[in-house]
Each structure stands twice: as structure tokens, then as C-alpha cells.
C-alpha positions in Angstrom: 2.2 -8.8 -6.8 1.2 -10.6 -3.8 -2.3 -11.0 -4.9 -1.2 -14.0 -6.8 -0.6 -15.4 -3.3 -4.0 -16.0 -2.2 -7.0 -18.2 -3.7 -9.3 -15.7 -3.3 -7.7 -13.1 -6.3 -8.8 -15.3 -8.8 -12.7 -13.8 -8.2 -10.8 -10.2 -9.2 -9.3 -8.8 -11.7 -5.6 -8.2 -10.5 -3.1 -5.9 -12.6 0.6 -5.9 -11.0 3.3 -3.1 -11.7 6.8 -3.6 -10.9 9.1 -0.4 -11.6 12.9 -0.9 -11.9 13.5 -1.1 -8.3 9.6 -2.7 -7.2 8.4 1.4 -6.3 8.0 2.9 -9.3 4.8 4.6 -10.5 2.1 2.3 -8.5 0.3 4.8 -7.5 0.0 6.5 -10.9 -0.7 3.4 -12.6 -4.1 2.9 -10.5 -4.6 6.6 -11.1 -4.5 6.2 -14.8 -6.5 2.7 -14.6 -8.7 4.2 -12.4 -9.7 7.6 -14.9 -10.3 5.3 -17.7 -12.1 2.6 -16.1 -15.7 1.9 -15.2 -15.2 -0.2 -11.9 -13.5 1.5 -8.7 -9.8 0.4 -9.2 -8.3 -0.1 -5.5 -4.0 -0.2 -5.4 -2.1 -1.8 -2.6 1.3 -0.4 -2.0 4.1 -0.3 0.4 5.3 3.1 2.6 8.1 3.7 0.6 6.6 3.7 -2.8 4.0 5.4 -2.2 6.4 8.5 -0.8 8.2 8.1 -3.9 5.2 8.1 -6.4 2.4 10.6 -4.1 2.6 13.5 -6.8 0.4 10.9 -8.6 -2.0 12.2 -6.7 -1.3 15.8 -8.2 -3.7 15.6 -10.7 -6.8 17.6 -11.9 -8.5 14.1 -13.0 -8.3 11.7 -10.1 -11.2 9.7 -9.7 -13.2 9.3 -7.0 -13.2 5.5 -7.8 -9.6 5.1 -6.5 -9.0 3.5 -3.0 -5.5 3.4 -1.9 -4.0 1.1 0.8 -0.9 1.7 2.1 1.1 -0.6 4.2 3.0 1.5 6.4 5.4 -0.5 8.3 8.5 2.1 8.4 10.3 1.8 5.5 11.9 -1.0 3.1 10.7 -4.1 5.1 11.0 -6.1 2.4 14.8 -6.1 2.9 13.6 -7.9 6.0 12.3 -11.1 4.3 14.7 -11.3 1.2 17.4 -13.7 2.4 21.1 -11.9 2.9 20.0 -8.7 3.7 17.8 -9.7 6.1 20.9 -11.2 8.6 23.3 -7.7 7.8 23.9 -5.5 11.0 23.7 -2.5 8.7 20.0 -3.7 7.8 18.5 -0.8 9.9 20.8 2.4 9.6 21.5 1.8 5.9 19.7 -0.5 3.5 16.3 -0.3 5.0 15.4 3.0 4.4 14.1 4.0 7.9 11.1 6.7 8.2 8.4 7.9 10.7 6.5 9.7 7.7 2.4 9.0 8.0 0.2 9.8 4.8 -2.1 12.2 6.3 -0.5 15.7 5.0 -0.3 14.1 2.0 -3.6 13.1 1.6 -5.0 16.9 3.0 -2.9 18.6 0.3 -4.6 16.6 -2.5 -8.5 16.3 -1.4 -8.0 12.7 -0.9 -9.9 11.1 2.2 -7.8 9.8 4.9 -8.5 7.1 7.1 -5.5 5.5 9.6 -5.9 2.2 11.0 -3.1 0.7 13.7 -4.6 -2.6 14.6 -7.2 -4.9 13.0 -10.1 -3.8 15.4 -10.0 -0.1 13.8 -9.1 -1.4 10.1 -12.3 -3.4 10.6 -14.1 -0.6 11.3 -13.0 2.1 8.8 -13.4 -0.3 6.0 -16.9 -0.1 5.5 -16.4 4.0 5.3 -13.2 3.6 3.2 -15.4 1.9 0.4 -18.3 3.0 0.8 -20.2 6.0 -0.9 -19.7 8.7 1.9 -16.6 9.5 0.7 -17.7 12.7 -1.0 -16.9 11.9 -4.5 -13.4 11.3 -3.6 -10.6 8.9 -3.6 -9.3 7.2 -0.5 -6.9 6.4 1.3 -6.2 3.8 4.0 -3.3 3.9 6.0 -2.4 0.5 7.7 0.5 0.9 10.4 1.9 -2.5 10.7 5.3 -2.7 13.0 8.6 -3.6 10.6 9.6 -6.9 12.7 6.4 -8.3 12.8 5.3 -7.2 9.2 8.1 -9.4 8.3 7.9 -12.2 10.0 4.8 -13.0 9.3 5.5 -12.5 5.7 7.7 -14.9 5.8 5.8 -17.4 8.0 2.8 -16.7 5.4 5.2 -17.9 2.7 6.2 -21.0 4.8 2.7 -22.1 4.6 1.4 -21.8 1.6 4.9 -23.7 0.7 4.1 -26.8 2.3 
């Protein structure tokens, strides 16, 4: 959904999913899209949907075509940005939803290729691998490890700007 943010998504073709609470079925939805389609089908999700929706990834027909990038910034940030919640004192121990969970075990257990990055230098430098054809005939997955205050904030600074 926040494709539609930037100028550049217009060259792509963008699908959006939005389950009843924003984290449902994501990452099966880009499975399926991906098993039926003919172009490499790449799904950008959040920490705590992708958790919730990984047994997508238990599946006998997953394509090597998908690419999975995960924004792992600890749990529920978007609480962070959404005005209300966002000034509560209980925002951390109870409406965040809190983890220290990484995607790498996951990946393992289902043959998909796992590649972490915790600062733009080494995303720069695992993207070329991520997408390119080394893979193995397998999906991907790229793990970006963003910290929850700052994730947020420049959310919400991002959204200032393209506002004015």
C-alpha cells in the first residue's frame, strides 16, 4: 500500500492486499500471484505480518520468482505513526506488539534464501544477489532491520513531505 506513495510505482505493476487487521495473507497472496505468473512477483511486508502469514511459505509450489522483503523494525510500528496511539504510555508493553524474532530459521525450514541487511551500505550490497539469478532456483528473502523510533519517524516525516 505504500507503493502509491512514490512516483516511481507508476513504471510497475503494483497489487495491494489489506487483510482485516492490515496482516493478513500478504505473503500468500505473492505466493499465489507468483505460481501463476510469468514475471518475478516481489512482496514488501512488515515483521509482524509476515510472522503471522510464514506458513505461506509451506508449500510444495513456491516459485523461485518470489522475492520477499521484510521490514523488520520490532513489531507493530505502525502504531507509532497513526495518531492516538502513538502519544499512549502503554504504546510499548501492550499495543505494539514487541518482538526480537529475525526471519532466518524461518527461511532455513522452507528452502528459501536468506539474506539480512542492518544498514543501507549492506542492503546495497545484497541486492544485486537477492535478485539476481544465483539464487539457486529459489525464492528470497531480504530481511531489512530498521530501529522502531526511527522507522517511524521518518515515516512520518516522509508523509510531511510529499504533503506539502
Amino acid at each position: 500500500r505504500y507503493a502509491q506513495l512514490f512516483d516511481e510505482a507508476s513504471r510497475y505493476t503494483t497489487w495491494s492486499n489489506r487483510g482485516t487487521s492490515g496482516i493478513d495473507g500478504c505473503v500468500s497472496t505473492a505466493a499465489g500471484a507468483a505460481a501463476i505468473g510469468k514475471h518475478p512477483v516481489t512482496v514488501i511486508t512488515g515483521d509482524i505480518g509476515f510472522l503471522y502469514d510464514s506458513n505461506a511459505l509451506w508449500n510444495n509450489h513456491l516459485p523461485p520468482s518470489l522475492r520477499i522483503i521484510l521490514i523488520n523494525n520490532g513489531g507493530g510500528n505502525i502504531f507509532r505513526v497513526i495518531p492516538g496511539p502513538d502519544r499512549y504510555e502503554e504504546l510499548e508493553p501492550y499495543i505494539e506488539t514487541s518482538h526480537r524474532f529475525n526471519a532466518e530459521g524461518i527461511a532455513k525450514n522452507f528452502g528459501v534464501n536468506y539474506y539480512p541487511a542492518t544498514d543501507q551500505a549492506s542492503l546495497l550490497k545484497l541486492l544485486p544477489a537477492f535478485y539476481g539469478p544465483q539464487n539457486n532456483n529459489q525464492p528470497a528473502l531480504l530481511e531489512i532491520f530498521t530501529p522502531a523510533v526511527t522507522s517511524a519517524e521518518t515515516l512520518r516525516n516522509y508523509f510531511k513531505f510529499i504533503g506539502s
